[in-house]
C-alpha positions as CSV (number, residue, x, y, z in Angstrom):
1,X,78.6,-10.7,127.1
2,X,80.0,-13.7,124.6
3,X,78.9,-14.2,121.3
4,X,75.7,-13.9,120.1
5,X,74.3,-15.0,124.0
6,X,72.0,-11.7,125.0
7,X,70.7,-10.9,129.0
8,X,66.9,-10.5,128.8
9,X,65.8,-7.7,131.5
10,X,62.3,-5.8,131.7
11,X,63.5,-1.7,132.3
12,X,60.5,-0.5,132.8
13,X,57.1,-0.4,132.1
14,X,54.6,2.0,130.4
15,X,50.7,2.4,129.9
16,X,50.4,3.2,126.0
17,X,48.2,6.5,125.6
18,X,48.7,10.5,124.9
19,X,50.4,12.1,127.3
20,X,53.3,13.7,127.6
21,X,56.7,11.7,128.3
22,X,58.9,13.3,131.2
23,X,61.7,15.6,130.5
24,X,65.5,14.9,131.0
25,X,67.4,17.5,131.4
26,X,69.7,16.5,128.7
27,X,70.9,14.0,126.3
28,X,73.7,11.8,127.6
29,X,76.7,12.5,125.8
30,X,79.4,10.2,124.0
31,X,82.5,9.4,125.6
32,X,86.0,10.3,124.5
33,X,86.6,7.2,122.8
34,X,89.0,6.6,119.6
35,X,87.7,6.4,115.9
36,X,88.3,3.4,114.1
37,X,87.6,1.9,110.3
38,X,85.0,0.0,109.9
39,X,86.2,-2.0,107.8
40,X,89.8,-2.6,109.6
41,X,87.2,-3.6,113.1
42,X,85.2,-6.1,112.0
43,X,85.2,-7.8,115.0
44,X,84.4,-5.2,117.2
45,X,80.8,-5.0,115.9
46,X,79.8,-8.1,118.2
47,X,76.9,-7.5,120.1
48,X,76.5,-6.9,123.4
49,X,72.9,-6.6,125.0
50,X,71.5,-5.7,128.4
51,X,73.0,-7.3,131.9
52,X,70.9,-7.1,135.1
53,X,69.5,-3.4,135.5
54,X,71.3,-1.0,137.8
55,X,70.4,2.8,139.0
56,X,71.6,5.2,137.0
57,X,72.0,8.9,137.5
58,X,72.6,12.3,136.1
59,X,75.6,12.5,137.9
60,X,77.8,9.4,136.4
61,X,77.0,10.0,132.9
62,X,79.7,11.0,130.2
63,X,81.0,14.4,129.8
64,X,79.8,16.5,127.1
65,X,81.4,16.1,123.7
66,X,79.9,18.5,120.8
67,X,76.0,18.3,122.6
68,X,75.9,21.9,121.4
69,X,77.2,22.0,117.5
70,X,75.3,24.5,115.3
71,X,77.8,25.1,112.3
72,X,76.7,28.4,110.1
73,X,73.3,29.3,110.3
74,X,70.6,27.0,112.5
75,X,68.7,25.8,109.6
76,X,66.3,23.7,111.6
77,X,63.0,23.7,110.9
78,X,59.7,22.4,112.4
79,X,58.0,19.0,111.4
80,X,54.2,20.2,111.2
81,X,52.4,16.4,111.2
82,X,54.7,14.3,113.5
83,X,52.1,11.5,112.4
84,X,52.9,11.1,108.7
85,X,56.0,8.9,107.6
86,X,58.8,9.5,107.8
87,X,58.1,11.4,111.0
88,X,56.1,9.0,112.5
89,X,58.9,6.9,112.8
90,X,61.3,9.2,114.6
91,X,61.3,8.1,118.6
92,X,61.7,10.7,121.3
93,X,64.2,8.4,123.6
94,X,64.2,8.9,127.6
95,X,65.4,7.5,130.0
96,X,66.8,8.3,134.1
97,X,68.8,11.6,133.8
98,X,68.6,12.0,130.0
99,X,66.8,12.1,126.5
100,X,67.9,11.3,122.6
101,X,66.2,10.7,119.6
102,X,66.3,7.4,118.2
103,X,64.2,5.9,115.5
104,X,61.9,2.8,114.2
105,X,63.5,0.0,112.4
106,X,61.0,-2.5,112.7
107,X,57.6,-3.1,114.9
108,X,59.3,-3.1,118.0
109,X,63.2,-2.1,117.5
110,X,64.6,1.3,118.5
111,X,67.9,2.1,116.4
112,X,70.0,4.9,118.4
113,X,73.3,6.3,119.2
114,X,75.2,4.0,121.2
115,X,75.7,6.2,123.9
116,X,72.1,6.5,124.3
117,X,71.6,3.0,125.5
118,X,75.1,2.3,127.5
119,X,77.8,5.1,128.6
120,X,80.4,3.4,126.8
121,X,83.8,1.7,128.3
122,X,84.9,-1.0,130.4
123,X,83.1,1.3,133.5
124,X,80.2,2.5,131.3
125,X,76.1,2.1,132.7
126,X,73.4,0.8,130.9
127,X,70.7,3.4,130.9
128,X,67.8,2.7,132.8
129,X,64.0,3.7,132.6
130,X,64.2,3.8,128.8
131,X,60.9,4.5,126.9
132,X,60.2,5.5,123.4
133,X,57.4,7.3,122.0
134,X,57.5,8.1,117.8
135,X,56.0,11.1,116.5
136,X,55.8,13.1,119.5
137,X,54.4,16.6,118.8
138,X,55.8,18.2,121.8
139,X,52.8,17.9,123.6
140,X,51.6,14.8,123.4
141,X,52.2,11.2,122.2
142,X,50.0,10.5,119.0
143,X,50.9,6.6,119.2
144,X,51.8,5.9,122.9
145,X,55.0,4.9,124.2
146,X,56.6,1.5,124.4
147,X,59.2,0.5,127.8
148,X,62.5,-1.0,126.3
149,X,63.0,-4.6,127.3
150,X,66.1,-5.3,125.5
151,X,68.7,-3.1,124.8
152,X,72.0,-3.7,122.3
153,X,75.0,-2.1,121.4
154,X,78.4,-3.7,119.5
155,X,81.3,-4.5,121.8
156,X,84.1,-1.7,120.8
157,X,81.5,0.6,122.4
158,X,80.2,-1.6,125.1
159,X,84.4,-1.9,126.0
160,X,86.0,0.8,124.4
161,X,83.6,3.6,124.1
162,X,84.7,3.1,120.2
163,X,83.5,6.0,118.1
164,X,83.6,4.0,115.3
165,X,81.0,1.8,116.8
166,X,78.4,4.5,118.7
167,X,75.4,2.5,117.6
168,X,72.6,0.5,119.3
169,X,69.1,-0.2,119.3
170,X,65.9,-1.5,122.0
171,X,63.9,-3.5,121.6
172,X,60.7,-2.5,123.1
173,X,57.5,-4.4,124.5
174,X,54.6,-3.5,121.9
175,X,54.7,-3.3,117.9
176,X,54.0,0.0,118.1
177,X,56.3,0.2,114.4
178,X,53.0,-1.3,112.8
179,X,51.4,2.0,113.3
180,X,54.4,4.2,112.8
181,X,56.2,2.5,110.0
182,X,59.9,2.6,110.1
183,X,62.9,3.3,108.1
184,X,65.5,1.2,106.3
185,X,69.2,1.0,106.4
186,X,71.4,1.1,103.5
187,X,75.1,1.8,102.2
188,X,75.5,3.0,98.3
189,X,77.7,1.3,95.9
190,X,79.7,4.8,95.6
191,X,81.1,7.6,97.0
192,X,78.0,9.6,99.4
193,X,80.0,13.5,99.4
194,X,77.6,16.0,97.9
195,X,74.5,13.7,98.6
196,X,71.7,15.4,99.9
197,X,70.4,14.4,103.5
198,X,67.5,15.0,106.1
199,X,67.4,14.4,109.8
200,X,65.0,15.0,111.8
201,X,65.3,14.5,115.9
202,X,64.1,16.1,119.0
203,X,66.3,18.6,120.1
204,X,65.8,19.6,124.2
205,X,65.8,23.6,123.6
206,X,62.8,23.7,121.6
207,X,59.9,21.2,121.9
208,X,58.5,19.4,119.3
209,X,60.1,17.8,116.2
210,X,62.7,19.5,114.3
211,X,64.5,18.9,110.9
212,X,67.3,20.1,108.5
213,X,68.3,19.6,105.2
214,X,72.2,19.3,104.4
215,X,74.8,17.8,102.1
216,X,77.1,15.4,103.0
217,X,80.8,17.5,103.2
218,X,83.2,14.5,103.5
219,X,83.0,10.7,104.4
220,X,85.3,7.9,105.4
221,X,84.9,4.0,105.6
222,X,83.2,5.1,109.8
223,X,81.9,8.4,109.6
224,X,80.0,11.1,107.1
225,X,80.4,14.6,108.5
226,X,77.4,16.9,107.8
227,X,76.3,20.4,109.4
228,X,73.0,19.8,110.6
229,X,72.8,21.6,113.2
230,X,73.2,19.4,116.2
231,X,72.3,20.3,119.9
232,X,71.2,18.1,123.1
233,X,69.0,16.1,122.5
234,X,69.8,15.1,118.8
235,X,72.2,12.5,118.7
236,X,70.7,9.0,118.0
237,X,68.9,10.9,115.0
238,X,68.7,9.2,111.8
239,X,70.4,11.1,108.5
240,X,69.0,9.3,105.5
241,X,69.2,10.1,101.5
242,X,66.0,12.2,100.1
243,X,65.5,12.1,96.4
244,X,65.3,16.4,96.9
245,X,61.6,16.9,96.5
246,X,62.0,20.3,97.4
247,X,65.1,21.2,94.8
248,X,67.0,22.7,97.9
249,X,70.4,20.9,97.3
250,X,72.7,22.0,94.8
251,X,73.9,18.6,93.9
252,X,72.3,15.5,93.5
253,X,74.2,12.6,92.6
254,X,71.4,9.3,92.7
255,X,72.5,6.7,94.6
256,X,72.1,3.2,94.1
257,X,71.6,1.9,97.7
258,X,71.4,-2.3,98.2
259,X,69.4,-3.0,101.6
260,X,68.7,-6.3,103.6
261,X,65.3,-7.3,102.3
262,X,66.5,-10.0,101.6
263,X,70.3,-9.2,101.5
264,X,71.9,-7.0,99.2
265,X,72.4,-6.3,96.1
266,X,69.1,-8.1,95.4
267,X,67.1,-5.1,95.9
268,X,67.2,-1.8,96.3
269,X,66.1,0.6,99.3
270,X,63.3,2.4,99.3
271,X,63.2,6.6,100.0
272,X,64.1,7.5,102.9
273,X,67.2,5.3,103.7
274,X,69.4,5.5,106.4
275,X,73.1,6.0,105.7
276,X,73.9,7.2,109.4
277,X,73.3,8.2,113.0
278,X,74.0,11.8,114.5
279,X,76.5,11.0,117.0
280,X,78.6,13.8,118.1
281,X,80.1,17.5,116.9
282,X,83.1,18.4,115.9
283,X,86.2,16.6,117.1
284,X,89.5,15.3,116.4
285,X,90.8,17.1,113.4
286,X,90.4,16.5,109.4
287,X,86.8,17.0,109.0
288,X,85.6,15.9,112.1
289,X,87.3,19.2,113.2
290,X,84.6,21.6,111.4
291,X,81.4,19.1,111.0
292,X,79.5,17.2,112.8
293,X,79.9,13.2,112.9
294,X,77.4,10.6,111.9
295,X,78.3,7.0,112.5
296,X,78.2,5.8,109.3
297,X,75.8,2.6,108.3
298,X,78.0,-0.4,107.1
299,X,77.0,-4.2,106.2
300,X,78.3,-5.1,109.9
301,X,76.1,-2.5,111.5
302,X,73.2,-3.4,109.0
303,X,73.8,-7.1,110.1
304,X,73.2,-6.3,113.6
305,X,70.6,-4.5,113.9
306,X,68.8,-7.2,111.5
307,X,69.6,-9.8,114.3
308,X,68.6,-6.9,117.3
309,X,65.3,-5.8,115.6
């Protein structure tokens, strides 16, 4: 796919309500694909959207990289009202063979880990069957779920299964974000180590949503490395700033966080903000050898998914 040209396709289709969604058995899992700076890449961040559908199954995705990561202690803890913001806005993602957690970035946009949408590479699979429902309880669906129509992920990863560029987003067929509300993207104006962060996600060995609360441990221009604990299910999870309401995290440096509304610096983000998406456990060495990876949330990515939401 060329340019900013995008394939339209309906995936599938969905009656809004309250029940359950089906279980996959497990989140699909990034491929071994090479980091990159963000910065150095530009280019890369071109998008590429949905061709024609095709079957998927179980069977061809991506071997497992880091889908069980739980550093230290499993500090994850329950969300008790999935339909109060921000966790009405996190979006239990399935689709054939597989699950992640994405979340809302507008009325009818899904932002995710790439490898949730597309298996990554020259031979990667679009995923197929893809419906989102926010706030689910682990029972049932408060708001419904919405079918994607459209899904989008940059071209290092669409090529190159590009670490650097695990990202994506659907784009679903109701405006079932004017119910949920949704998050916003940012990047601060300084360094993010010893921030304090949240994610919350649905992980597949325990139903329901879950959260955790963590520092940031080190950064670079493409990733953050945190220890939330991360298992299957949990990548596409959003990991976003909190102001520390609960005076859990020993240092709290403010940011000052510019966001596209309209573009930056000309305002500044509201709490919760997005600096990243859970993407993998440990790998590689440096940091990424002892922490978890978050794709890190730069004025490229924000620039896409403005254009994809």
């Amino acid at each position: 796919m060329l340019g900013k040209s995008w394939a339209v396709v309906v995936l599938a289709a969905v009656t809004v309500g309250t029940a359950a969604p089906p279980v996959g058995p497990a989140d699909a899992a990034p491929t071994r694909g090479r980091s990159a700076s963000a910065d150095a890449a530009q280019s890369g961040h071109r998008p590429v959207s949905t061709p024609a559908p095709r079957s998927d199954t179980a069977g061809r995705l991506a071997p497992a990289i880091g889908t069980k990561a739980i550093i230290g202690p499993d500090t994850r803890v329950p969300v008790g009202s999935t339909t109060t913001f921000p966790a009405s806005t996190i979006v239990r993602l399935v689709f054939a063979g597989g699950q992640c957690t994405g979340f809302m970035i507008s009325e009818r946009t899904v932002a995710t880990a790439g490898h949730c949408l597309h298996s990554g590479g020259s031979g990667g699979t679009w995923r197929t069957n893809v419906v989102a429902y926010p706030g689910h309880d682990g029972t049932t669906a408060p708001f419904g779920g919405c079918a994607a129509l459209r899904l989008f992920v940059p071209a290092n990863w669409f090529s190159g299964d590009d670490a650097a560029f695990d990202y994506g987003a659907a784009q679903l067929n109701c405006a079932i974000g004017a119910r949920t509300g949704w998050l916003n993207l940012g990047y601060p104006t300084r360094s993010v180590t010893g921030s304090c962060t949240t994610t919350q996600g649905y992980p597949a060995d325990r139903p329901g949503q879950w959260a955790s609360d963590d520092v940031v441990q080190a950064e670079d221009a493409s990733f953050l490395y945190v220890r939330h604990p991360l298992v299957s299910g949990l990548t596409g999870s959003p990991v976003f700033y909190t102001p520390d309401p609960d005076d859990w995290c020993p240092v709290r440096p403010p940011l000052v966080i510019p966001c596209p509304c309209p573009p930056p610096p000309s305002c500044v983000c509201p709490i919760p903000t997005v600096l990243g998406i859970l993407t993998r456990g440990p790998y590689g060495s440096g940091p990424g050898a002892t922490n978890n990876m978050v794709t890190r949330v730069t004025l490229p990515i924000i620039n896409n998914f403005l254009q994809w939401r």
